[in-house]
N, C-alpha and C positions, 0 to 999 in steps of 0.2 A: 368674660363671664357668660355662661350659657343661659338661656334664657327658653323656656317653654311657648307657647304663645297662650297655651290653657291656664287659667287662674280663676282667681276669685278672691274676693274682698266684700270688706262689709265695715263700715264704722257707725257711729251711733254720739250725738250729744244732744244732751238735756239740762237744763235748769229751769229756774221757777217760771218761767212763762212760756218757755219753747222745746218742745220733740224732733229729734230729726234722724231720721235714717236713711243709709245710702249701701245701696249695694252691687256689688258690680260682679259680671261672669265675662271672660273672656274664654275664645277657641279657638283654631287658627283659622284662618283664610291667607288668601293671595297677596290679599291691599288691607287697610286699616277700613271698618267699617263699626259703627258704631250707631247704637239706638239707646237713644233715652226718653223715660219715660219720666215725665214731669209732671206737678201740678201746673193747673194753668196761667198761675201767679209767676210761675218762674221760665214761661215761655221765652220771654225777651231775651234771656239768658242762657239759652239754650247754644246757640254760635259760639259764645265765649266758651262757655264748659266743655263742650266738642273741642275747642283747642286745646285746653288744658289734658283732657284726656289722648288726645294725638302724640301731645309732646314725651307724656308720658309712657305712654304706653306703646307705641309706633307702630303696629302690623297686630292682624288678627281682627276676632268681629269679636263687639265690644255690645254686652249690656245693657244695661244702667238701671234703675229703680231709684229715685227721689222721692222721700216723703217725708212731706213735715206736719207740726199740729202746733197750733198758739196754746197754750192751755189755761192763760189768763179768762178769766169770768169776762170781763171787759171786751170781747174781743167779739161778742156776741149783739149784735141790736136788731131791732125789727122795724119795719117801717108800716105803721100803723092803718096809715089810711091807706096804703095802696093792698096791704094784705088783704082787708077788709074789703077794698073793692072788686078784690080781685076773688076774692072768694063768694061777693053776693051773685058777681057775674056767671061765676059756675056753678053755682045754686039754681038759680035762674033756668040755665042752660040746661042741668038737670033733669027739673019740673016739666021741661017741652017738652024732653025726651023721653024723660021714663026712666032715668038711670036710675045706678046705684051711687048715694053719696057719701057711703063711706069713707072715700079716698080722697075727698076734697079736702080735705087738709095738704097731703102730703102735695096732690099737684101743685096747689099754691106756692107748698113752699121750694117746689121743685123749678116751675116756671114761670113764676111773679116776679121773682129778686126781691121779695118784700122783707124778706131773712137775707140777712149780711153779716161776715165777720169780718174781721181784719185780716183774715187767708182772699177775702175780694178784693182788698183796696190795695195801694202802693207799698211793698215793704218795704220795712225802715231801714236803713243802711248796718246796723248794727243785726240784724234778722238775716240780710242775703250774705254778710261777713259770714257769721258762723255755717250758715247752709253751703256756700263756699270750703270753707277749713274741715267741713268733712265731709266731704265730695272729695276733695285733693288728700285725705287719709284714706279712705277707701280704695284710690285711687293705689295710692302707695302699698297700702297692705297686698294687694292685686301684684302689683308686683314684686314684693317679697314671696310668696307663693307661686310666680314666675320662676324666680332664683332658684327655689328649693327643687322645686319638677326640674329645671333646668342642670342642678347637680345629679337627679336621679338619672337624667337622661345621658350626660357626658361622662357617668362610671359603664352604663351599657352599649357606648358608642366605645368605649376605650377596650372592654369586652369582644366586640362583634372585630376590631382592630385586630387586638391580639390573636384570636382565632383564625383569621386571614392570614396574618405571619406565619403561624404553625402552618397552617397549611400548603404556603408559601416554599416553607421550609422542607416539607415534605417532597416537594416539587425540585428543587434544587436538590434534594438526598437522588432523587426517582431519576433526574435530567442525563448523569454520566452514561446510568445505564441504560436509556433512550439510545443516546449517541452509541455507544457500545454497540447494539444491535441493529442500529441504522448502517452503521459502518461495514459487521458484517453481512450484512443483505447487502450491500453495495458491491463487497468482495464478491459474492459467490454469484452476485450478478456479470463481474467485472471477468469472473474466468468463464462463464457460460459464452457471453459473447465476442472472446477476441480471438474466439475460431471459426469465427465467420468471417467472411470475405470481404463483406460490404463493413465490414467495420472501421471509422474514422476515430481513431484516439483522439486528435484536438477537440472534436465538435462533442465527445462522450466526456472528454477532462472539462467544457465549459458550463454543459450540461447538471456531471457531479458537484459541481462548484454552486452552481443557482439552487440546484437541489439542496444540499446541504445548508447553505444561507436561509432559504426560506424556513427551513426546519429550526434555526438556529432562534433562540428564547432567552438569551443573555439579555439582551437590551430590555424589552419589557418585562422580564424580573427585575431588572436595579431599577427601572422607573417605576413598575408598582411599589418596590420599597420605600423609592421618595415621596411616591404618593400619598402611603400611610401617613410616613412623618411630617408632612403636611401640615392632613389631615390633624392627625394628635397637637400639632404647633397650635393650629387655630382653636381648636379645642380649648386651651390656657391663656386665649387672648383675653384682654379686659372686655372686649364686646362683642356680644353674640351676632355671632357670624354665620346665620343659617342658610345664605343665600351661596355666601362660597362656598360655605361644606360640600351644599349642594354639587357646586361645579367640578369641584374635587372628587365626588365619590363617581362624578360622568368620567374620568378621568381613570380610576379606580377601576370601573367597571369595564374601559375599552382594552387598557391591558390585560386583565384578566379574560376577557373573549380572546383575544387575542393568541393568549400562552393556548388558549383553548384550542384555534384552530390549526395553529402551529407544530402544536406536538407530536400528534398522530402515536401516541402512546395512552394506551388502557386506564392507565394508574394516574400519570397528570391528568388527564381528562377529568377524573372521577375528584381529586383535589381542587380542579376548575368549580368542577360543581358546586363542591363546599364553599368552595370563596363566592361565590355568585349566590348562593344562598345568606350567606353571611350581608354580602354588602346590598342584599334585597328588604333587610333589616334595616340596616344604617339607612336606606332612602325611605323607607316607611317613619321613623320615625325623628326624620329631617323635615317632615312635613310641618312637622310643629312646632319646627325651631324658627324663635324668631329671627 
């Protein structure tokens, strides 16, 4: 099953006391890389969740957005005397200076601690449960949207295939009549020179022999064909195989140079071309195969 490395997910739970959403983007990279962004209550748990996402998710850079909300009344207290002291102190402070005290509230309640809720203190086992269980659907729907990009990708990898066969094909229609014309340039070379004197038929017959071998493209057309089918096999595995494709399309691409510089005909060449254009495709967008 083909697999994108691009995604995205989002899941969301709530009831009477707690909010929680989680959202995740994935793109490709090289290695698995991942950021998340937490409250600071759920730092400590930060290590675990990075595995969980690993496991899941395997390659590409990864995300994350966590956020929750108690929404109980209860979850809110103040602590009295330190607010108050803390606020006579910047009063004070104030007065020396000259400021403005409009904002002496907010610092207070910014850098006192004298306002607390229960997003400060220890969550309850039942709290980091659910903030878990959807972090791990998030997580999931991310990659269901992996799957889906991944089927769009392996109909225009089976595409860019196909269009390399025809071309292929073309190539093998073009190939008799290569040799056809090879042959006679050989001939009318063969009667120009064997009225001359200095002429050696053993050393000219080993000569046409190497000549013609190097010109010959049997062999790297029935390997590029095996290549394709390969390719297409891996395509229909249960797991996305974006690293072999990879090494298959290197594969791909050298017989193709290959018939390239072999032929020494117009019309293959120009068939090269198209297939090299074609598998400049399948490596663009192997990038993002997980």
């Amino acid at each position: 099953m083909l697999k994108s490395m691009t995604g995205y997910g989002r899941a969301q739970y709530e009831d009477e006391n707690l909010l929680v959403n989680v959202e995740v983007r994935t793109l490709n990279a090289k290695y698995f890389e991942v950021n998340i962004r937490l409250p600071k209550e759920l730092y400590d748990q930060e290590i675990t969740l990075k595995h969980l996402v690993q496991k899941e998710l395997e390659r590409g850079k990864v995300s994350i957005t966590v956020e929750y909300e108690q929404k109980n009344d209860s979850a809110l207290s103040i602590d009295a005397e330190t607010f108050t002291s803390a606020y006579k102190q910047l009063a004070d402070l104030a007065e020396v200076l000259r400021a403005d005290k409009k904002d002496l509230m907010r610092l207070v309640v910014q850098y006192s601690g004298a306002l607390n809720g229960t997003q400060m203190q220890t969550l309850a086992p039942e709290t980091w449960q659910n903030i878990k269980k959807t972090f791990l659907e998030a997580v999931v729907h991310t990659n269901e949207f992996r799957v889906h990009e991944g089927a769009a990708l392996k109909a225009l990898f089976s595409q860019y295939v196909q269009t390399i066969r025809e071309k292929l094909a073309l190539v093998e229609e073009q190939d008799p009549k290569r040799t056809a014309h090879v042959r006679q340039r050989i001939q009318t070379k063969l009667t120009e020179i064997r009225n001359d004197e200095m002429f050696d038929e053993n050393r000219f017959e080993q000569e046409v022999i190497y000549y013609i071998e190097k010109l010959d493209i049997s062999e790297e057309k029935a390997r590029l064909l095996n290549h394709l089918a390969y390719f297409e096999e891996m395509l229909d595995t249960d797991k996305s195989n974006g690293k072999k494709l990879g090494f298959i399309a290197q594969e791909i691409g050298r017989e193709i140079n290959t018939i390239g510089s072999k032929a020494n005909d117009f019309l293959i060449q120009r068939y090269v071309v198209e297939m090299k254009d074609e598998l400049e495709k399948i490596k663009e967008q192997l990038l993002n195969i997980l």
